[in-house]
N, C-alpha and C positions, 0 to 999 in steps of 0.2 A: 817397823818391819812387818810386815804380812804374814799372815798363818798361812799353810797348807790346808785348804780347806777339801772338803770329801764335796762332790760335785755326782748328782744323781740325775741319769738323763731318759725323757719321755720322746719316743718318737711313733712315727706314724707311718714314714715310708723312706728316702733313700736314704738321709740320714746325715747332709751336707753340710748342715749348722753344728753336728755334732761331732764330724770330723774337725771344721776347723777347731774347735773346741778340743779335741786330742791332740791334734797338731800345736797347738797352741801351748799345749800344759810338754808334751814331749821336749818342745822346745825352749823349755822354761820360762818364757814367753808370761804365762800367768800361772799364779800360787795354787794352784787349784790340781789334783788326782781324781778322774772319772772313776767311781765306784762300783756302779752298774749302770745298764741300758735296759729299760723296761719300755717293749711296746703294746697296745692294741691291738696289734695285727699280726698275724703269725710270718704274713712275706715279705714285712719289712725288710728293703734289703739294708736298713741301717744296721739292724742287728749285726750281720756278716762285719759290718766296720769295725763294730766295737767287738768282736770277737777278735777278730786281726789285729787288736790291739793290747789283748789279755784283760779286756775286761767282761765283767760277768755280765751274763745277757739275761732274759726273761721274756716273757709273753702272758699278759692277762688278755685274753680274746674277747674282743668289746663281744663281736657278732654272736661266738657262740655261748657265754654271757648271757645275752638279751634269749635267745632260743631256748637256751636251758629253763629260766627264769619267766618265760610266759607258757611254757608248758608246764609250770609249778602248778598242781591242782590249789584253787585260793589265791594263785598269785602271787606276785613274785613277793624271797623272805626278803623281810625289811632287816639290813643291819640292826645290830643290836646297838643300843641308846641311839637310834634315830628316829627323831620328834618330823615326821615328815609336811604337816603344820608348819614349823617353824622354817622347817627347809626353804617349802614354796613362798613364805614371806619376805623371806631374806634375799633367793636367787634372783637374779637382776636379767634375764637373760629370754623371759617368755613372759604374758601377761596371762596369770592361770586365769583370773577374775573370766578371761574368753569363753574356755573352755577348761573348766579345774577337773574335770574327770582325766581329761588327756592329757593337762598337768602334773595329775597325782601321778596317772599311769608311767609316762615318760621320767619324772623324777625319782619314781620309785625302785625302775631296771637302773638307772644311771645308776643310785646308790649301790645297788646290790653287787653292781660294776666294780665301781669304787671300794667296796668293802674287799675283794677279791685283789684288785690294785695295791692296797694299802697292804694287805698279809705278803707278798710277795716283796714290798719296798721295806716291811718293817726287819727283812734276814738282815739289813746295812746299817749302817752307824753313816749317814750322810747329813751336809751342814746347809748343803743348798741343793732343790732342784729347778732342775733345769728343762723348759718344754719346748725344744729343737724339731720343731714341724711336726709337733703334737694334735692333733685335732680331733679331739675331745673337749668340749668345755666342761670344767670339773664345777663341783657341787658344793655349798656350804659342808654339806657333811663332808666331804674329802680334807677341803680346804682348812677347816677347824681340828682337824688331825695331823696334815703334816705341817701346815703352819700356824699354831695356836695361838702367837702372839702380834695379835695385831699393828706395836710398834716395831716388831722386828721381822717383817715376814720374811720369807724364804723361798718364795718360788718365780721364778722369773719367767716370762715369755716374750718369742720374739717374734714382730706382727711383720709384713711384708706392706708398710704405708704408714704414713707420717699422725700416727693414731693424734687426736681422737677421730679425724678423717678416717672411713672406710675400713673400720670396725667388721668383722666377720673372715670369712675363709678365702676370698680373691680378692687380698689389697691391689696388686697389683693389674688384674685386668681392669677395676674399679677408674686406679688412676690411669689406665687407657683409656676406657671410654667415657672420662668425664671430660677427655683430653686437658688432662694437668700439664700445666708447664714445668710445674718441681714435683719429684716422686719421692720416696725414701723408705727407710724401716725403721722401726721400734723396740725396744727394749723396756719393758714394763713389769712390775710386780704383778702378779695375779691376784683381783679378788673375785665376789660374788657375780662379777657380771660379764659380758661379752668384749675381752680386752678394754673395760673401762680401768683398769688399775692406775697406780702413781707410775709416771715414768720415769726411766731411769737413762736412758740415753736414745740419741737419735741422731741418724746420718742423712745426710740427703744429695739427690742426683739432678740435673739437669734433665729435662728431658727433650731433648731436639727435635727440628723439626723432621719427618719420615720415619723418628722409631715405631715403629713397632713393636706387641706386646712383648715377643721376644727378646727386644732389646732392650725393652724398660727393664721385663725379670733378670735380664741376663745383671743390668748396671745394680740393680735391687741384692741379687745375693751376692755380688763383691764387699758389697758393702756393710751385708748381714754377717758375713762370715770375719769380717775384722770388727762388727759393735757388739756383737755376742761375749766375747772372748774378754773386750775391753770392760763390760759391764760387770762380767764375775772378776777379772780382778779388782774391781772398785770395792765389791763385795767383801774381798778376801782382805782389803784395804783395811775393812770396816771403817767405810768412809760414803756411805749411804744411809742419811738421817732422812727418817720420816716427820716431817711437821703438816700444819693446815693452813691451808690458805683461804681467806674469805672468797664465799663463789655465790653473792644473793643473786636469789631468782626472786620474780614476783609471788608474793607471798610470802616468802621464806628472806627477810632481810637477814638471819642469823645462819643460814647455812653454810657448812666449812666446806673444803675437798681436802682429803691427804693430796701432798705432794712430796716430792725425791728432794732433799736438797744433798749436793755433790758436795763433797769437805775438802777445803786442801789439806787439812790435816784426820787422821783418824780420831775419829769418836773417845774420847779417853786418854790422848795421845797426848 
């Protein structure tokens, strides 16, 4: 039988994957009570959902944030125990080696972000979060705090294209103009790098001859707002094991990858 899990949600703007996601838990539908809504941006109008829903809202303002924080005489403060070294070795998402000055700089406001992020998340008792048209890529230093353990993470997000295809912020005008014949969305654990995580589920659409991108997004969040929902209760299932699959590349015959495997039964069950 399933836990009622505490479900923590990040949003960016209207907030449509986190409705179906209320709608969803309202209708008992999945095991899962949204605890709070934390966004980046103050006009989110997701916020207003999850308020009309009785749940607690927030705001860590990426923008004023970064303002505040590069008009720090010195520069911006570095969270406390972060090894910002280790950060840019680990983040999977920019090659400092290019330019590590604009690496350190840009990784260094992102943290200061995130430390701000975290104080605000840390008022909840939550078991999963949830990143519902979040768009922010978060940071080893986030990542190592709310989700410490690497066999059991905890943060989910969901991509608009059939990852590892078209990776970044317009999956779906992507799969427009590469003119894809099949489009979809994703559902993925978050780690250190740009929606590279283990995946966890994925739906996929036709795409016909004359759609347009309209049409594609339109088919794209039908079908986000029913695999969202589906994937926290897998969650809630505790029926989401992490193992490794061999993935050699040249050079590297020993190289693993995490991957999701799905259980019929719960973990322990």
């Amino acid at each position: 039988m399933a836990r009622t899990i505490r479900v923590g949600a990040l949003i960016s703007g209207g907030g449509t994957n986190l409705q179906a996601i209320l709608d969803a838990a309202a209708a008992g539908k999945i095991d899962a009570e949204v605890v709070f809504t934390g966004s980046d941006n103050p006009w989110a109008k997701g916020l207003v959902r999850a308020e009309k829903a009785g749940v607690p809202v927030f705001v860590a303002d990426y923008a004023e944030t970064v303002r505040q924080e590069k008009a720090r005489p010195g520069g911006p403060r570095l969270p406390e125990g972060l090894d910002l070294g280790s950060l840019l070795a680990r983040q999977g998402v920019m090659d400092a080696a290019v330019d590590p000055d604009r690496a350190q700089r840009f990784f260094a406001l992102r943290a200061a972000w995130e430390a701000r992020l975290l104080e605000e998340m840390n008022r909840f008792d939550w078991d999963l979060l949830v990143l519902a048209g979040f768009m922010r890529l978060l940071t080893p230093y986030f990542l190592d705090r709310a989700s410490p353990d690497p066999e059991q993470p905890r943060i989910m997000n969901i991509h608009p294209a059939l990852l590892p295809a078209f990776p970044g912020g317009d999956g779906y005008g992507d799969t427009f103009r590469h003119g894809c014949k099949v489009g979809g969305c994703t559902v993925h654990f978050v780690d250190c790098g740009e929606d590279s995580g283990p995946i966890i589920g994925q739906k996929a659409y036709a795409v016909d001859p004359g759609d347009d991108l309209a049409a594609i997004r339109k088919k794209g969040l039908a079908l986000e707002w029913q695999l969202f929902p589906e994937c926290i209760q897998l969650f809630a299932e505790n029926r989401l094991k992490i193992t490794r699959r061999p993935c050699p590349a040249p050079g590297e015959p020993d190289r693993m990858r995490k991957v999701v495997e799905v259980l019929e039964k719960p973990m322990g069950g």
